[in-house]
C-alpha positions in Angstrom: -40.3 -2.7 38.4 -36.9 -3.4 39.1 -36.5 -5.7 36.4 -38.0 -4.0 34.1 -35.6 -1.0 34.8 -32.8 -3.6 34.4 -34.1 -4.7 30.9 -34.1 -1.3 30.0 -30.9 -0.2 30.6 -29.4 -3.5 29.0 -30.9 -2.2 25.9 -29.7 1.2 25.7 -26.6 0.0 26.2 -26.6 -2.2 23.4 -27.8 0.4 21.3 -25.5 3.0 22.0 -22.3 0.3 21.2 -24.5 -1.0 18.3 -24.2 3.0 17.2 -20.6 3.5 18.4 -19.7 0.2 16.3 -21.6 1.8 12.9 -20.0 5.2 13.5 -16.5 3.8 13.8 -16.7 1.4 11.1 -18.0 4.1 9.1 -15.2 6.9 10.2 -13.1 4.8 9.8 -13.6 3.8 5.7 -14.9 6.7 4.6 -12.4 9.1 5.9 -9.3 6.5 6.2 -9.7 5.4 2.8 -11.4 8.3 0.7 -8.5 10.4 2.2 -6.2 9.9 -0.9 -6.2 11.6 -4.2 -9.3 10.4 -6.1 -7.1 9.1 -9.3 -6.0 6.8 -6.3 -9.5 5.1 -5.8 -9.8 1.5 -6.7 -13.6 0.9 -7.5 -16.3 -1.7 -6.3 -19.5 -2.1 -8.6 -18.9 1.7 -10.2 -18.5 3.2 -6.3 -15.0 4.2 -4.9 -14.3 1.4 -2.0 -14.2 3.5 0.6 -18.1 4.4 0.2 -19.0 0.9 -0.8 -17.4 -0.3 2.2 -18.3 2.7 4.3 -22.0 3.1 3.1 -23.0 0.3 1.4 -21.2 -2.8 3.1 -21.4 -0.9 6.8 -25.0 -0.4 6.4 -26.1 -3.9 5.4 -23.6 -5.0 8.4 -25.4 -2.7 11.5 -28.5 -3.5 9.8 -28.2 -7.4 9.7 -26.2 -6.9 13.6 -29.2 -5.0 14.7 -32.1 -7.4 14.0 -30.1 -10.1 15.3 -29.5 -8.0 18.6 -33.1 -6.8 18.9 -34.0 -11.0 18.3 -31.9 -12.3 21.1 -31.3 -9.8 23.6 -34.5 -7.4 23.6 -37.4 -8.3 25.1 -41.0 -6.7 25.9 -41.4 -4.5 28.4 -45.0 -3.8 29.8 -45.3 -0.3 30.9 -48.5 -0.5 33.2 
């Protein structure tokens, strides 16, 4: 029981920096860089950088971050 407790709590910890990590990365493009004049943009693949880095780019990141977490840190926990 204890244990188990313990595993759980390791994972929701991970999970709430894995979401403070995304939200950062993401504040920090999309309103850090799409905070300028938009004749200022430079462009990536037809998409102003800040929401190809922000959107694009950030999601394959936490996405690619997350199934490597979930593979080595989470584990299963029986619940009966």
């Amino acid at each position: 029981m204890k244990e188990r407790n313990k595993q759980i709590g390791k994972e929701a910890k991970i999970t709430i920096l894995l979401y403070l990590v995304y939200f950062v990365w993401w504040y920090g493009f999309a309103y850090g860089m799409g905070d300028r004049d938009p004749s200022e943009y430079k462009f990536i693949m037809g998409l102003p950088e800040w929401f190809f880095y922000s959107c694009i780019l950030g999601f394959l990141m936490i996405s690619t971050l997350v199934a490597v977490v979930v593979k080595v840190f989470f584990k299963d926990v029986k619940f009966d």
